[in-house]
PyMOL CGO cylinders between C-alpha atoms (Angstrom):
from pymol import cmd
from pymol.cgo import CYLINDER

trace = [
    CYLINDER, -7.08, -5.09, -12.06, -5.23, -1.75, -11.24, 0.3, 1, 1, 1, 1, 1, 1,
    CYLINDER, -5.23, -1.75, -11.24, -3.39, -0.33, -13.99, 0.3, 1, 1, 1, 1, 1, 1,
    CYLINDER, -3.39, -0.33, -13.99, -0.23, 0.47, -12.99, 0.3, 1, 1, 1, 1, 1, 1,
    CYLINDER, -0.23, 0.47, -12.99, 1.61, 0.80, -16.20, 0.3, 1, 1, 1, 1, 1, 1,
    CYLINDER, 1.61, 0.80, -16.20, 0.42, 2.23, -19.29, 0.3, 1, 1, 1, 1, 1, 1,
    CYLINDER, 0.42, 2.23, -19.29, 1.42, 3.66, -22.64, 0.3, 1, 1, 1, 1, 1, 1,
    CYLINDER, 1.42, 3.66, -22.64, -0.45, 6.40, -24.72, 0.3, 1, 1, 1, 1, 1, 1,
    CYLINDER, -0.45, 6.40, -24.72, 1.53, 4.82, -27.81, 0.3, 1, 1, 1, 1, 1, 1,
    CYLINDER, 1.53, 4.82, -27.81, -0.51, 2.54, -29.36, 0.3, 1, 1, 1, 1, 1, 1,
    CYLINDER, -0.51, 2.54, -29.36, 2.51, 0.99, -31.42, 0.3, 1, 1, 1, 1, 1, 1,
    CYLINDER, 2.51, 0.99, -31.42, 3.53, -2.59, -30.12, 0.3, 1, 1, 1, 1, 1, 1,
    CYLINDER, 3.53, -2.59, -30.12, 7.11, -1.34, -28.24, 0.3, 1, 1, 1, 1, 1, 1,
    CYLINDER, 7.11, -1.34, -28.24, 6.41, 2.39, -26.94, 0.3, 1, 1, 1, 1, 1, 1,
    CYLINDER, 6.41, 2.39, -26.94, 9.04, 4.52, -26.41, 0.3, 1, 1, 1, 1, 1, 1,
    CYLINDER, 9.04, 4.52, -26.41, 7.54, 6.16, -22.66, 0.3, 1, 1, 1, 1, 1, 1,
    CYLINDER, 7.54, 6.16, -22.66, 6.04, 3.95, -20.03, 0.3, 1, 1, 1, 1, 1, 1,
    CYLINDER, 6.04, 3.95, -20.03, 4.06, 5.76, -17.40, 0.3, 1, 1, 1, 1, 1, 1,
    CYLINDER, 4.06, 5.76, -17.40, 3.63, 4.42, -13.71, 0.3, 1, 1, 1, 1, 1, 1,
    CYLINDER, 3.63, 4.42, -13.71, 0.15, 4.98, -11.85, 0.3, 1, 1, 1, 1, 1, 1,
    CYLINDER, 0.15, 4.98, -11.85, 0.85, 4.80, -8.42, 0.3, 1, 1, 1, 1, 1, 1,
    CYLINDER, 0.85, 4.80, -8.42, -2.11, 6.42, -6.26, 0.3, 1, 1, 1, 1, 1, 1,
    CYLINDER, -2.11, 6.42, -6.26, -5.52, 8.24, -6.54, 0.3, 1, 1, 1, 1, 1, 1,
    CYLINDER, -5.52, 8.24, -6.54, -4.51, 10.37, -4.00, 0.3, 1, 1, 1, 1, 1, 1,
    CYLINDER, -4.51, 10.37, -4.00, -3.62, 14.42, -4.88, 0.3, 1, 1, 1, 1, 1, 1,
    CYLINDER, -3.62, 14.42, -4.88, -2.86, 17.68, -2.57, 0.3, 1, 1, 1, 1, 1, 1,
    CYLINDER, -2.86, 17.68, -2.57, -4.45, 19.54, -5.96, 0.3, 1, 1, 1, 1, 1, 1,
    CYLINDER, -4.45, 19.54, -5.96, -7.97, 19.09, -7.65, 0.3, 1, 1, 1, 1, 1, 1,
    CYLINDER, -7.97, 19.09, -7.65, -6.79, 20.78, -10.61, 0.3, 1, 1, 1, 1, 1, 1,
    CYLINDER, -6.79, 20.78, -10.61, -9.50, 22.75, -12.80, 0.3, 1, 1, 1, 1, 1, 1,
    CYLINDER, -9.50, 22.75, -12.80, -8.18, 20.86, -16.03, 0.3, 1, 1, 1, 1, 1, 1,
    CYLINDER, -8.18, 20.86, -16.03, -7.41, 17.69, -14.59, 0.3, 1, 1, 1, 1, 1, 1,
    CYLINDER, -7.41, 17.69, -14.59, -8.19, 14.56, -16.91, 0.3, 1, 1, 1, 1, 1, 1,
    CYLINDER, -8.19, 14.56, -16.91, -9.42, 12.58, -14.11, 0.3, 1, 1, 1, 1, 1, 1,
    CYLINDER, -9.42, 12.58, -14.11, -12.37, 15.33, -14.06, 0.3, 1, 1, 1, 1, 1, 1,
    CYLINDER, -12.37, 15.33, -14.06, -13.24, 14.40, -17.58, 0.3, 1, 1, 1, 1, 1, 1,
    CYLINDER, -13.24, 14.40, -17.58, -12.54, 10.52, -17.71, 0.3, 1, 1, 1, 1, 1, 1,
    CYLINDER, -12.54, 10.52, -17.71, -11.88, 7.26, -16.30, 0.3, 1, 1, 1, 1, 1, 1,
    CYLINDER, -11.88, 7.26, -16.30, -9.58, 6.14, -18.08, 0.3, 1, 1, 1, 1, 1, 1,
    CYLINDER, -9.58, 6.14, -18.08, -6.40, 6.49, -20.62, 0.3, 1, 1, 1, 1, 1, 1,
    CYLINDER, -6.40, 6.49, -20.62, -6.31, 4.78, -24.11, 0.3, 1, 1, 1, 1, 1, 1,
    CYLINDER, -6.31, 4.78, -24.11, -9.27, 2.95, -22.95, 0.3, 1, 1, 1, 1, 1, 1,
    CYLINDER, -9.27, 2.95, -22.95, -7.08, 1.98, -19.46, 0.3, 1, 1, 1, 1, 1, 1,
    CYLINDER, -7.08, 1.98, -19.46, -9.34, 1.73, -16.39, 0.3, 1, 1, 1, 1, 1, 1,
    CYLINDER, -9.34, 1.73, -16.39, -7.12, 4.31, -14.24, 0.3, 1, 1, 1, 1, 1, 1,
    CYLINDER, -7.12, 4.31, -14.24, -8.21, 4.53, -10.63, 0.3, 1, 1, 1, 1, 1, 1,
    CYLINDER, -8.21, 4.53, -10.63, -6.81, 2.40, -8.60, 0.3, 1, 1, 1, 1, 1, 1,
    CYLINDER, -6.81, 2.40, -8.60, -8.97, -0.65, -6.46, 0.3, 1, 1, 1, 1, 1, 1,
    CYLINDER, -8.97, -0.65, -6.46, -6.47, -0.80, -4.10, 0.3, 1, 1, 1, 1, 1, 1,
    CYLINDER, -6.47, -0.80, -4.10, -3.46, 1.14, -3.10, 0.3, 1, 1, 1, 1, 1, 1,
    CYLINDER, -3.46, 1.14, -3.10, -2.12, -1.79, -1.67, 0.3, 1, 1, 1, 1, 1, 1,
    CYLINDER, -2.12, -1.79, -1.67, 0.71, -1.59, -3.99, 0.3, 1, 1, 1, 1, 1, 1,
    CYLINDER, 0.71, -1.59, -3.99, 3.94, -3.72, -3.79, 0.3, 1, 1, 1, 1, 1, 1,
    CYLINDER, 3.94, -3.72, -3.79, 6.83, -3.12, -5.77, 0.3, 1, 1, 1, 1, 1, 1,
    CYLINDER, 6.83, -3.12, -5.77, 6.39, -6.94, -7.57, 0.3, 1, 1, 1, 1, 1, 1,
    CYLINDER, 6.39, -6.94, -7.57, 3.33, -5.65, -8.82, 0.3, 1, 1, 1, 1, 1, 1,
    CYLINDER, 3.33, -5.65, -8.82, 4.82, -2.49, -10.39, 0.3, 1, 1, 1, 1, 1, 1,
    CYLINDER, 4.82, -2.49, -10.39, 7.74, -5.15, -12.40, 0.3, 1, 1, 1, 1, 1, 1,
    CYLINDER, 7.74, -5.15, -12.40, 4.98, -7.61, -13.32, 0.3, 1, 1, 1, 1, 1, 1,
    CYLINDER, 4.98, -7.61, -13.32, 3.21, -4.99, -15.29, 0.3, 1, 1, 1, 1, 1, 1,
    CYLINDER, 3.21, -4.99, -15.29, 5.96, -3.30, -16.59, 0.3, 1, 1, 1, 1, 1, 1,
    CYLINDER, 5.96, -3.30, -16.59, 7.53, -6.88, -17.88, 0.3, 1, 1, 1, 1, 1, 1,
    CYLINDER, 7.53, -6.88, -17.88, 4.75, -7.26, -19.84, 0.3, 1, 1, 1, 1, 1, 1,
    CYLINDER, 4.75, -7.26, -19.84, 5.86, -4.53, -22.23, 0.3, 1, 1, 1, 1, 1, 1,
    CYLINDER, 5.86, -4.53, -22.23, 9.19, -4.22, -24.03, 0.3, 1, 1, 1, 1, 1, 1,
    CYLINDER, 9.19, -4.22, -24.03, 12.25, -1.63, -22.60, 0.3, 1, 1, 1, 1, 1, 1,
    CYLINDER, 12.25, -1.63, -22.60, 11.33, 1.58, -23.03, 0.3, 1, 1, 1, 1, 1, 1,
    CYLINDER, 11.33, 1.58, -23.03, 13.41, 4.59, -23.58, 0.3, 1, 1, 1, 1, 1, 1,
    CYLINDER, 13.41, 4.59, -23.58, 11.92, 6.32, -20.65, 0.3, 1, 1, 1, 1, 1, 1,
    CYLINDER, 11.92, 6.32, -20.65, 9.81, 5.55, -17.72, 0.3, 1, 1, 1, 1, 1, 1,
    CYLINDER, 9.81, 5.55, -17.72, 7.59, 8.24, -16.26, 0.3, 1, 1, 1, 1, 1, 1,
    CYLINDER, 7.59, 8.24, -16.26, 5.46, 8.80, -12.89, 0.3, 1, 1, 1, 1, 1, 1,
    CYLINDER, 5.46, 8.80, -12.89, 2.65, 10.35, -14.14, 0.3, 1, 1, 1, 1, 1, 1,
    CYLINDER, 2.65, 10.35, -14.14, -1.61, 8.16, -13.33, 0.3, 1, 1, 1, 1, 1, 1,
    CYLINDER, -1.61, 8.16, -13.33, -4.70, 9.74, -11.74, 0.3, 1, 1, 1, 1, 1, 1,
    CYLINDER, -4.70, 9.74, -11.74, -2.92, 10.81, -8.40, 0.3, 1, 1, 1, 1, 1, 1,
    CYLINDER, -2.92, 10.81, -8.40, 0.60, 12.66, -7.45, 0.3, 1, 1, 1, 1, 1, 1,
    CYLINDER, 0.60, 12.66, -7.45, 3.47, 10.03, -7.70, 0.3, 1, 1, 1, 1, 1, 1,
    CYLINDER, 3.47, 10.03, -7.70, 5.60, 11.55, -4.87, 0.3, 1, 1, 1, 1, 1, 1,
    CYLINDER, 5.60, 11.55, -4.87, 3.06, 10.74, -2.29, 0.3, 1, 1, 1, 1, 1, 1,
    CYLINDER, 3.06, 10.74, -2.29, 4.11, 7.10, -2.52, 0.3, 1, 1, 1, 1, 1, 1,
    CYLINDER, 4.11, 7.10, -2.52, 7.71, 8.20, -2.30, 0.3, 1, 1, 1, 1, 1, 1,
    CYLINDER, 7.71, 8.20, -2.30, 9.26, 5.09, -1.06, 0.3, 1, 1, 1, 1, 1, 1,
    CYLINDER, 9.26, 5.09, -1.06, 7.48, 2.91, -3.86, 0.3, 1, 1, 1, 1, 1, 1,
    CYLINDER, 7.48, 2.91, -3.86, 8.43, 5.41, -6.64, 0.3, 1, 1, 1, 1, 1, 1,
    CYLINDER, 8.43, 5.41, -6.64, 11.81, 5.44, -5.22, 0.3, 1, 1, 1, 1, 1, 1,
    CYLINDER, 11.81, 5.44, -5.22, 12.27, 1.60, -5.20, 0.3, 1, 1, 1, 1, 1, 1,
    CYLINDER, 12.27, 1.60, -5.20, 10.94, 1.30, -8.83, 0.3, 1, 1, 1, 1, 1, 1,
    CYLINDER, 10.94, 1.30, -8.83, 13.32, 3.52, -10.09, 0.3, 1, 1, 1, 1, 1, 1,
    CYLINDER, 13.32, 3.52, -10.09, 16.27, 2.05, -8.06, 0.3, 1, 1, 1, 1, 1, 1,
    CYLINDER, 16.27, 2.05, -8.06, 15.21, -1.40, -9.52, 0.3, 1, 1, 1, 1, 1, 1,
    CYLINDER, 15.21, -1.40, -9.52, 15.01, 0.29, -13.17, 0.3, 1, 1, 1, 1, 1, 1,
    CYLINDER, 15.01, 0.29, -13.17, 18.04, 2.08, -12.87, 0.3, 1, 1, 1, 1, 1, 1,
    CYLINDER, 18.04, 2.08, -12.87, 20.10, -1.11, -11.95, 0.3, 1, 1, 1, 1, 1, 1,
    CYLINDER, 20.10, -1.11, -11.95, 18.26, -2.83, -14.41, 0.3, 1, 1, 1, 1, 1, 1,
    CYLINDER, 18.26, -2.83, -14.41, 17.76, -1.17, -17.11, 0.3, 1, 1, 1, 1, 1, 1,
    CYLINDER, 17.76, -1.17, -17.11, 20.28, 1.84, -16.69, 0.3, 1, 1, 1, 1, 1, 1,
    CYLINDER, 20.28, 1.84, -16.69, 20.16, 3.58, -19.81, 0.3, 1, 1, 1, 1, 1, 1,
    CYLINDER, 20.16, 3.58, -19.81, 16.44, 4.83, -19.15, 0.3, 1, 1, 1, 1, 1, 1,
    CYLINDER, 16.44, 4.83, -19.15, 15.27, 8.40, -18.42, 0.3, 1, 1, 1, 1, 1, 1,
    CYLINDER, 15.27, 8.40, -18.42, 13.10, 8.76, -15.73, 0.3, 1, 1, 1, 1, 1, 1,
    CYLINDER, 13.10, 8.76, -15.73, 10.92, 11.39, -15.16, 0.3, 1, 1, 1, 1, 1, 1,
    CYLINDER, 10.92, 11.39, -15.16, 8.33, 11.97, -12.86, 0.3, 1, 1, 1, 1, 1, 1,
    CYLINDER, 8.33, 11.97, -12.86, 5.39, 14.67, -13.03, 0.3, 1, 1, 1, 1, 1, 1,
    CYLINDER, 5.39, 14.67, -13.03, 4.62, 16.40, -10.09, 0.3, 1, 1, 1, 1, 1, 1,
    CYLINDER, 4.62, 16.40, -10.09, 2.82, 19.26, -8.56, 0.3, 1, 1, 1, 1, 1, 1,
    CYLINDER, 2.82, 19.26, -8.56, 5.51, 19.95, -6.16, 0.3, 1, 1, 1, 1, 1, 1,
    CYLINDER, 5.51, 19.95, -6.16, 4.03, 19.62, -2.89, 0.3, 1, 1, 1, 1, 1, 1,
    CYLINDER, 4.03, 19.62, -2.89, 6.39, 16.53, -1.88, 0.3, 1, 1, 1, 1, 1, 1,
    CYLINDER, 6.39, 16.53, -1.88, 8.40, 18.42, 0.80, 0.3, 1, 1, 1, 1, 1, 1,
    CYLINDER, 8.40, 18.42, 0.80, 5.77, 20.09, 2.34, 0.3, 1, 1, 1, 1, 1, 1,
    CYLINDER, 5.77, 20.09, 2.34, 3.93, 16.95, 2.35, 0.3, 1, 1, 1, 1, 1, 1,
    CYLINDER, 3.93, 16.95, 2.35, 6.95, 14.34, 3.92, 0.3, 1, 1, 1, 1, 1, 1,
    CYLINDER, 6.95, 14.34, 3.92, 7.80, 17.45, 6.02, 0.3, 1, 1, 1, 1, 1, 1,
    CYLINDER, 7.80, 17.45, 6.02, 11.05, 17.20, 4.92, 0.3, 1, 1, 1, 1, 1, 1,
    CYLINDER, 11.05, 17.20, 4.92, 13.74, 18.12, 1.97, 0.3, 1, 1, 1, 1, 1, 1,
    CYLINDER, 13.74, 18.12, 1.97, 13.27, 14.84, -0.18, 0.3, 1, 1, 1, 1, 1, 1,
    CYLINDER, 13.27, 14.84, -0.18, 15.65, 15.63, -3.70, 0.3, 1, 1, 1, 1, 1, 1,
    CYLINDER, 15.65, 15.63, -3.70, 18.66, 14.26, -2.03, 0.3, 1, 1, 1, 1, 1, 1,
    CYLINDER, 18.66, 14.26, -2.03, 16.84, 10.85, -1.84, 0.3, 1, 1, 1, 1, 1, 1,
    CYLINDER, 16.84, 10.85, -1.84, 15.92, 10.83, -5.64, 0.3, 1, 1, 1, 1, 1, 1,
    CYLINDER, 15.92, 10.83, -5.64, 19.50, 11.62, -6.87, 0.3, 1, 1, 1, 1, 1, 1,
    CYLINDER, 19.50, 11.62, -6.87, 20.99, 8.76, -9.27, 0.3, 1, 1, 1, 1, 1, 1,
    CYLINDER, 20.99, 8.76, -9.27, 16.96, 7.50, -9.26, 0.3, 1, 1, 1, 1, 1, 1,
    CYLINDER, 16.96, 7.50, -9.26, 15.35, 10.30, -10.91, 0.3, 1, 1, 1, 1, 1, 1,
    CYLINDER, 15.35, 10.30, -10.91, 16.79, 12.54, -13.90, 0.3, 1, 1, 1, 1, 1, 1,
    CYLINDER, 16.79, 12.54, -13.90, 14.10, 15.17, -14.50, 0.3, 1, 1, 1, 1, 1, 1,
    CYLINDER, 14.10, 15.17, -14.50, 10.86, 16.78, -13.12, 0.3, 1, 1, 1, 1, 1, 1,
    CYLINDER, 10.86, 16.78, -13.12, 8.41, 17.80, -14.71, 0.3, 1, 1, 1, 1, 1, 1,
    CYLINDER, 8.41, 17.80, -14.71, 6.60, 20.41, -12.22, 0.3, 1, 1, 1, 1, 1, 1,
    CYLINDER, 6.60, 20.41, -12.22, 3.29, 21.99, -12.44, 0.3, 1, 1, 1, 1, 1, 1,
    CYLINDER, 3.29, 21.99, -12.44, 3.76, 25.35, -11.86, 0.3, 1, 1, 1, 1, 1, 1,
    CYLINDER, 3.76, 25.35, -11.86, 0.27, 26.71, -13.61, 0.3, 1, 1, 1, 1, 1, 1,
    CYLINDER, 0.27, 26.71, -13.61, -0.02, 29.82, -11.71, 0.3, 1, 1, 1, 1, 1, 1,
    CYLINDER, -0.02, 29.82, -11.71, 1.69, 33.29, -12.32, 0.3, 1, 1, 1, 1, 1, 1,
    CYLINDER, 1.69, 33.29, -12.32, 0.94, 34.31, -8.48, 0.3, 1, 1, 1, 1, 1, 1,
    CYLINDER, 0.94, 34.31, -8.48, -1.01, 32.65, -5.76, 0.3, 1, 1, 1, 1, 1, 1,
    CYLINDER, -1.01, 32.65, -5.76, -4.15, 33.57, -6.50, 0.3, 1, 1, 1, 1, 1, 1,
    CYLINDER, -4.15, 33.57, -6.50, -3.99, 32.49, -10.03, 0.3, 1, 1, 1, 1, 1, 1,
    CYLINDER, -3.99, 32.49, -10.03, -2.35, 29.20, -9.07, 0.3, 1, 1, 1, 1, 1, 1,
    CYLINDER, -2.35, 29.20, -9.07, -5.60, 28.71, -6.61, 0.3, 1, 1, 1, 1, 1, 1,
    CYLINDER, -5.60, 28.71, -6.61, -7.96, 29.47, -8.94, 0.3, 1, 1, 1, 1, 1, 1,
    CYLINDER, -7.96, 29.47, -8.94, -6.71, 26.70, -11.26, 0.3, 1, 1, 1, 1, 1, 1,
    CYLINDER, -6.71, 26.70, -11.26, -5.10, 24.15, -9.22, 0.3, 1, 1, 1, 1, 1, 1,
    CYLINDER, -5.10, 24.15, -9.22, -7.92, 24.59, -6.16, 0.3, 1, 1, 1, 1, 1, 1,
    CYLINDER, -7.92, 24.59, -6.16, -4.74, 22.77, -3.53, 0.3, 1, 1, 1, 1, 1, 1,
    CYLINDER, -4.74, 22.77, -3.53, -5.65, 21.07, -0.59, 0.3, 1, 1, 1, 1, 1, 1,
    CYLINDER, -5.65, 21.07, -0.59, -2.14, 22.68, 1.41, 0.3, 1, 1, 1, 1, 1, 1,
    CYLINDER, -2.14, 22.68, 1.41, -1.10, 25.55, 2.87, 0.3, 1, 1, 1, 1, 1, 1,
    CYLINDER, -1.10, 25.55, 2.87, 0.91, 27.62, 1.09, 0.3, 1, 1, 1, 1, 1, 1,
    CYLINDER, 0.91, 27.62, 1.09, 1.22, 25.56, -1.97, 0.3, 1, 1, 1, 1, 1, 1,
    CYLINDER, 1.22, 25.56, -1.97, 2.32, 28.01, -4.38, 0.3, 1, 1, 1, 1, 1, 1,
    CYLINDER, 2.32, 28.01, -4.38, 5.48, 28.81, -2.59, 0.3, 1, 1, 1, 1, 1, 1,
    CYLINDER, 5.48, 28.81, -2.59, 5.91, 25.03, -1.88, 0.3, 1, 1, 1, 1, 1, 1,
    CYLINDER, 5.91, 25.03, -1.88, 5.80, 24.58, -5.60, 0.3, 1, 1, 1, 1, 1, 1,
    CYLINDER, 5.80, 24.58, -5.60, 8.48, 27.53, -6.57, 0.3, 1, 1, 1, 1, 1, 1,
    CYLINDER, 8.48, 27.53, -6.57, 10.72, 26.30, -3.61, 0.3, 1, 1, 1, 1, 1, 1,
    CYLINDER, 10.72, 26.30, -3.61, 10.44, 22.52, -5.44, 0.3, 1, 1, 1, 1, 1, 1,
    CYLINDER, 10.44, 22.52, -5.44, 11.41, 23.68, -8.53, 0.3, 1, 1, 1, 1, 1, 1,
    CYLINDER, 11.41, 23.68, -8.53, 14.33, 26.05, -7.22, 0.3, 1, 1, 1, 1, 1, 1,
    CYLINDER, 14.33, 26.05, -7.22, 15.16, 23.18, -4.78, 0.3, 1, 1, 1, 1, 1, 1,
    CYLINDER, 15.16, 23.18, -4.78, 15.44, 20.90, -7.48, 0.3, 1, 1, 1, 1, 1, 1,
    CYLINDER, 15.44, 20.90, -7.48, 17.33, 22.94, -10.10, 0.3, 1, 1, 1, 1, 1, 1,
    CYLINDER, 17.33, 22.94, -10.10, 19.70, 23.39, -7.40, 0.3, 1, 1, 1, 1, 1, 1,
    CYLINDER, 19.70, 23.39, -7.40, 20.11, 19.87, -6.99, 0.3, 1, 1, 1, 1, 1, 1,
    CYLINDER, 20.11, 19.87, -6.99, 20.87, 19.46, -10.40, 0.3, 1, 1, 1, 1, 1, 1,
    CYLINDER, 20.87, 19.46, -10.40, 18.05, 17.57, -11.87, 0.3, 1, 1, 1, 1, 1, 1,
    CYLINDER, 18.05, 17.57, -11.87, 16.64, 18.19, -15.03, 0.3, 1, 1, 1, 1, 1, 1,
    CYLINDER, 16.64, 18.19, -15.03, 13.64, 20.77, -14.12, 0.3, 1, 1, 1, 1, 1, 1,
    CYLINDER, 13.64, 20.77, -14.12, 11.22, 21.70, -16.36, 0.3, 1, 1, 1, 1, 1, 1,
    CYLINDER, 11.22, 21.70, -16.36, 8.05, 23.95, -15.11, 0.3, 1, 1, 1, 1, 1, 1,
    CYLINDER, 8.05, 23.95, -15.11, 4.78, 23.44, -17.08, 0.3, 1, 1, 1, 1, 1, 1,
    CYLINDER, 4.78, 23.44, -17.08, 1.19, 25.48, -17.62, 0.3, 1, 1, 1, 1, 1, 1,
    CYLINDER, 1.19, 25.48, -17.62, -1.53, 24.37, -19.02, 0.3, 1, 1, 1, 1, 1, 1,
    CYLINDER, -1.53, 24.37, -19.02, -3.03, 26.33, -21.47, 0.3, 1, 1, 1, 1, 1, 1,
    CYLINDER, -3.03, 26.33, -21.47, -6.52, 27.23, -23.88, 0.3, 1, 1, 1, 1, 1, 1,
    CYLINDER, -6.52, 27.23, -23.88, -8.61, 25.67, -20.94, 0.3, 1, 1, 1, 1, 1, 1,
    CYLINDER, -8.61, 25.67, -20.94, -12.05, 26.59, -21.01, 0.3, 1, 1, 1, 1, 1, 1,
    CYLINDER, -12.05, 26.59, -21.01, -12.07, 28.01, -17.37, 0.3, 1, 1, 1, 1, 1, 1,
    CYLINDER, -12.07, 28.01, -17.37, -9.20, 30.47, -17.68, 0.3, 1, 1, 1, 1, 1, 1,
    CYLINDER, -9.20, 30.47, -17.68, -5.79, 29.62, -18.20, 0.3, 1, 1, 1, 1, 1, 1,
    CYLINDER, -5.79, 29.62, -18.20, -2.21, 31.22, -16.72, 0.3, 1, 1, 1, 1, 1, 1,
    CYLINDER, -2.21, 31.22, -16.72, 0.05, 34.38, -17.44, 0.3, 1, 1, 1, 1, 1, 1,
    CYLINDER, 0.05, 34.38, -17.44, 2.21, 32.27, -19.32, 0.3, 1, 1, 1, 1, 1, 1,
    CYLINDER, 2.21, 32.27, -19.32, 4.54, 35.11, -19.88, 0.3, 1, 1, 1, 1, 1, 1,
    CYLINDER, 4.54, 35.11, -19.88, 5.30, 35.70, -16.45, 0.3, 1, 1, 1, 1, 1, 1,
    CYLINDER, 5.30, 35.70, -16.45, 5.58, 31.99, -15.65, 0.3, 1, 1, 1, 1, 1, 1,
    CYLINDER, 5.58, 31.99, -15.65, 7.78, 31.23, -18.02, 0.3, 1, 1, 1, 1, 1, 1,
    CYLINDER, 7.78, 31.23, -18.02, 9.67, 34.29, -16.42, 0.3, 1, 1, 1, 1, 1, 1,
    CYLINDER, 9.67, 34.29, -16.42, 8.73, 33.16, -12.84, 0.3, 1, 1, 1, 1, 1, 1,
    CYLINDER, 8.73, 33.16, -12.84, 10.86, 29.39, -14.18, 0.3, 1, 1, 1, 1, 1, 1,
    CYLINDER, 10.86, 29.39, -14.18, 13.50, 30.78, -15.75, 0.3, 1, 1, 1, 1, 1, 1,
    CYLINDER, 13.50, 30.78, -15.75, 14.32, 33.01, -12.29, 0.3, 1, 1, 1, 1, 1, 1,
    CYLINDER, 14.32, 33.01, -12.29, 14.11, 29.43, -10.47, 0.3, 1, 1, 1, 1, 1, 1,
    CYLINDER, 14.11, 29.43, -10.47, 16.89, 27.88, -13.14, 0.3, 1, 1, 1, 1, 1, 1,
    CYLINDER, 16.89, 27.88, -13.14, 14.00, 25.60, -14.55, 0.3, 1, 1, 1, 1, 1, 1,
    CYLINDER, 14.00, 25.60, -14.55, 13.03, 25.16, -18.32, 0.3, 1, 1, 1, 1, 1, 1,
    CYLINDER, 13.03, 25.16, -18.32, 9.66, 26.19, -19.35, 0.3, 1, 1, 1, 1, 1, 1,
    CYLINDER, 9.66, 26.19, -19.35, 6.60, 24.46, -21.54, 0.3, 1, 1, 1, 1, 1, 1,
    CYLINDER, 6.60, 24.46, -21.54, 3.09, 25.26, -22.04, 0.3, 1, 1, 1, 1, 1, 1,
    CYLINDER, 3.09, 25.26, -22.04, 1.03, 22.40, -22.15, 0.3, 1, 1, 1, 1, 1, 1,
    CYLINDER, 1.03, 22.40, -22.15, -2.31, 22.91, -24.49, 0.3, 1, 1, 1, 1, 1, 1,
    CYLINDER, -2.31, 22.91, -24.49, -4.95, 21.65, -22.94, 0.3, 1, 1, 1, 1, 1, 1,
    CYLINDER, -4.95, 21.65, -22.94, -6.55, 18.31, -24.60, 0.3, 1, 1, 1, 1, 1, 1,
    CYLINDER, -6.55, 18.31, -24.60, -10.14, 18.02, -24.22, 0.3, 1, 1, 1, 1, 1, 1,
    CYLINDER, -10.14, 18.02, -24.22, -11.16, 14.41, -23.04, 0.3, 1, 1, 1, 1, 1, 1,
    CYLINDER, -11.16, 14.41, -23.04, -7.67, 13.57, -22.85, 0.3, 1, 1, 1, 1, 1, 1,
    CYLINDER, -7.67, 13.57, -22.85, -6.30, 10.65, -24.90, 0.3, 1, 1, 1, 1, 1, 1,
]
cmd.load_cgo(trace, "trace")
C-alpha cells in the first residue's frame, strides 16, 4: 500500500503529520534519505503508484488523530503534485482550520509549472520550509546535483517570492554531511537578504 501519511512520533496522537505525495524530484540531493533508505519509522516510502486521489490522502490521514500541523514533506518534492497538495490543504483548512501547514520544498515549483504559483497557496499554506543548501551555484550543485536550469536562482527567487507574499519562509542547510556541507554563514546571510528565517539542519545518518 502507498504510504501517504506518516508520523516520525511514535506516541499514539502525534503532534506533525507528514504527506508523501510523489517519488518524483528536480534534485538528487547528496544527503538525501531516500539515498540511504526505504523507508521512515519502518514506513515503506516509495510510492507503487502515483495514481493518487485526494480520498486516498483523507482515508489515511483519518486513521490518525488531529494533529497540530500537517506537513508536505515523503521521498519526492510535494509541489510537483500542486493541484493535489493544494486540494488537501483546502480540505484541511476547512476542516480542521486551526492546523499549520507547512510544506518542504526545494523551490523549483515556478520554474517547474512555468508560472508564479504563491498566489494559489495563500489561505492553504502558512509556511515553507525551502532548501536553500548552497552559498553560490556551484556549491548548491555540488550538493543538490538539480535536474533544472538555473536552479539556484529559481530557489532564491522562491524564497524572496514567497517572503514577499507573506508566508512564513524559512531557508534550511544541511549540515556535518560526510561529502561536504554549505557556507552556512553566508547562507544564513544569503536568507536573511531574501526576508526568510534561517536553520541548519544536522545531518542524520540513516535517517529515522
Amino acid at each position: 500500500m502507498n504510504t501517504l501519511v506518516y508520523s516520525i512520533d511514535k506516541t499514539e496522537n502525534p503532534e506533525t503529520l507528514y504527506i508523501n505525495l510523489t517519488n518524483a524530484c528536480t534534485n538528487n540531493c547528496v544527503f538525501c534519505l531516500r539515498t540511504q533508505k526505504d523507508d521512515i519509522c519502518g514506513k515503506e516510502m516509495w510510492l507503487e503508484s502515483e495514481n493518487i486521489t485526494l480520498e486516498d490522502i483523507i482515508g489515511q490521514f483519518k486513521q490518525f488523530s488531529v494533529p497540530k500541523s500537517v506537513c508536505f514533506c515523503g521521498y519526492g518534492e510535494p509541489m510537483l503534485r500542486l493541484e493535489l497538495l493544494k486540494a488537501f490543504a483546502k480540505y484541511l483548512k476547512e476542516k480542521y482550520p486551526d492546523i499549520y501547514i507547512r510544506v518542504n520544498t526545494n523551490g523549483h515549483a515556478c520554474a517547474v509549472h512555468k508560472r508564479n504559483v504563491l498566489p494559489e497557496l495563500k489561505g492553504l499554506v502558512d509556511e515553507f520550509s525551502v532548501s536553500l543548501n548552497g552559498s553560490d551555484e556551484e556549491e548548491y550543485n555540488r550538493l543538490s546535483k538539480p535536474r533544472i536550469s538555473n536552479a539556484y536562482d529559481e530557489v532564491k527567487n522562491f524564497i524572496k517570492t514567497a517572503s514577499d507574499e507573506g508566508f512564513n519562509v524559512v531557508a534550511t542547510v544541511v549540515t556535518h554531511f560526510m561529502s561536504g556541507v554549505p557556507d552556512v554563514d553566508k547562507c544564513k546571510k544569503i536568507a536573511e537578504e531574501l526576508g526568510a528565517k534561517f536553520r541548519a539542519r544536522e545531518f542524520i545518518p540513516n535517517g529515522y
